[in-house]
C-alpha positions as CSV (number, residue, x, y, z in Angstrom):
1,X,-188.9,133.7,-113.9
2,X,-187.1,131.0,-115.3
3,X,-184.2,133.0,-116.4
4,X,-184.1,135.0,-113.0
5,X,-183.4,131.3,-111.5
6,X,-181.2,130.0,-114.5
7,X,-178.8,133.4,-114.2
8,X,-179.3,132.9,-110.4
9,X,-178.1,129.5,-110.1
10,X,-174.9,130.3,-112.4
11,X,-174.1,133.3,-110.6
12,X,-174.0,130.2,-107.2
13,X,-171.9,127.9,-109.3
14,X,-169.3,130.9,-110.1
15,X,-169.0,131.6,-106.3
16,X,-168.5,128.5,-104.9
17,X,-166.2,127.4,-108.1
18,X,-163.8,130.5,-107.6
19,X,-163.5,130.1,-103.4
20,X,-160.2,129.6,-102.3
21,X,-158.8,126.4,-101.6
22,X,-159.1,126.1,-97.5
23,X,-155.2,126.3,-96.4
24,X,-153.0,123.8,-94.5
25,X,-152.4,124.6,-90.8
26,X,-148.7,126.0,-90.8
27,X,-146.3,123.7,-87.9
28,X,-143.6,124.6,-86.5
29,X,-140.8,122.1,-87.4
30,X,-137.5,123.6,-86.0
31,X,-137.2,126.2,-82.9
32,X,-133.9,127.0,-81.5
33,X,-133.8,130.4,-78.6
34,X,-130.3,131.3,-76.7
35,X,-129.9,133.6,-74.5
36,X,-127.0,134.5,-72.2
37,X,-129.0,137.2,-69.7
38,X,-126.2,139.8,-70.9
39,X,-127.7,141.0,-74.4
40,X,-126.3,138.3,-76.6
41,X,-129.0,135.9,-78.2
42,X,-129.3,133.6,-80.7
43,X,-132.4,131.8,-82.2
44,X,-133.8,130.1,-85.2
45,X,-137.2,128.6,-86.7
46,X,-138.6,127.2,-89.9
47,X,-142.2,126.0,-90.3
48,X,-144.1,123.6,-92.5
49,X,-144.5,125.7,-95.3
50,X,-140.7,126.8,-96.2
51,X,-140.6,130.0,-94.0
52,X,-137.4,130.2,-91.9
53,X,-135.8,132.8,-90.0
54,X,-132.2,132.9,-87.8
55,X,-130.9,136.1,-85.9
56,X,-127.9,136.7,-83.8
57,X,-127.8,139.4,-81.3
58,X,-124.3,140.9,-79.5
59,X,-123.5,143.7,-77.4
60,X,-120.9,146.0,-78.4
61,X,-119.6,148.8,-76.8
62,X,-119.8,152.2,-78.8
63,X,-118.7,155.8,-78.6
64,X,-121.4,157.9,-78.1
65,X,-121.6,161.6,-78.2
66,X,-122.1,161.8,-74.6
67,X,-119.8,159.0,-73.6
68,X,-119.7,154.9,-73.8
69,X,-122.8,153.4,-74.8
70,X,-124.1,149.7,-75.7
71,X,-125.9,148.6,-78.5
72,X,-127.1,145.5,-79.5
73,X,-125.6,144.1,-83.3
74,X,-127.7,142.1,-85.1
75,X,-127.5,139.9,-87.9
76,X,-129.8,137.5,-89.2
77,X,-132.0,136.5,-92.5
78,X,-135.3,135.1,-93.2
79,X,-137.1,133.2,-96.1
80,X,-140.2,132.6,-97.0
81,X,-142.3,131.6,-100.5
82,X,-144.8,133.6,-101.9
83,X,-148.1,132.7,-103.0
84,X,-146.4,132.3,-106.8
85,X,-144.1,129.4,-104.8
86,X,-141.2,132.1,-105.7
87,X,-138.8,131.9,-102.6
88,X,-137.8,135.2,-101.0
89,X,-134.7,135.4,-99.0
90,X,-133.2,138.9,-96.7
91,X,-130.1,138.6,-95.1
92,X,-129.6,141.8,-93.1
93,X,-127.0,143.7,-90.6
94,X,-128.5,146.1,-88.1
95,X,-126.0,148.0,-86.3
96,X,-124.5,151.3,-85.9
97,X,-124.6,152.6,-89.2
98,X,-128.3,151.5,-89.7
99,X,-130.9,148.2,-91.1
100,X,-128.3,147.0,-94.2
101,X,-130.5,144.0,-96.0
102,X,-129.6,142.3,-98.9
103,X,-132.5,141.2,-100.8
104,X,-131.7,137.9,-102.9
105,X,-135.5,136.0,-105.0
């Protein structure tokens, strides 16, 4: 009986030793958000704990295969750290020819 409550009790002290530290409630510190009603945009955030992220949006005219068409160009990046405290960083292109990111850690 004794050792049913000694293995027990360290099996309690393992659990509650090994829980995860309780997290930090993530603010937002920056917020930026343009837009000019005719598809062009801009806007930007970072947060308490390192993330960011910016994107610009412009309408261009294309060819299409039926005729003129308009499409929205974006650029932009974002950044965050991971649970190592590595940061992460993707800068990226989306247009025409497809998502282009460049991938920089």
């Amino acid at each position: 009986m004794k050792l049913l409550l000694f293995v027990t009790l360290c099996v309690l002290v393992a659990l509650v030793s090994s829980a995860p530290a309780p997290q930090q409630e993530v603010q937002i510190v920056e917020y930026e958000n343009n837009n000019d009603g005719t598809g062009n945009y801009n806007y930007r955030f970072a947060l308490s704990d390192g993330t960011k992220q910016d994107e610009t949006g412009q309408l261009k005219d294309l060819q299409g295969e039926d005729g003129p068409v308009q499409a929205v160009v974006k650029t932009g990046s974002y950044e965050f750290t991971d649970l190592d405290g590595k940061v992460h960083k993707v800068t990226y292109t989306a247009d025409e020819n497809g998502f282009h990111p460049v991938v920089e850690s």
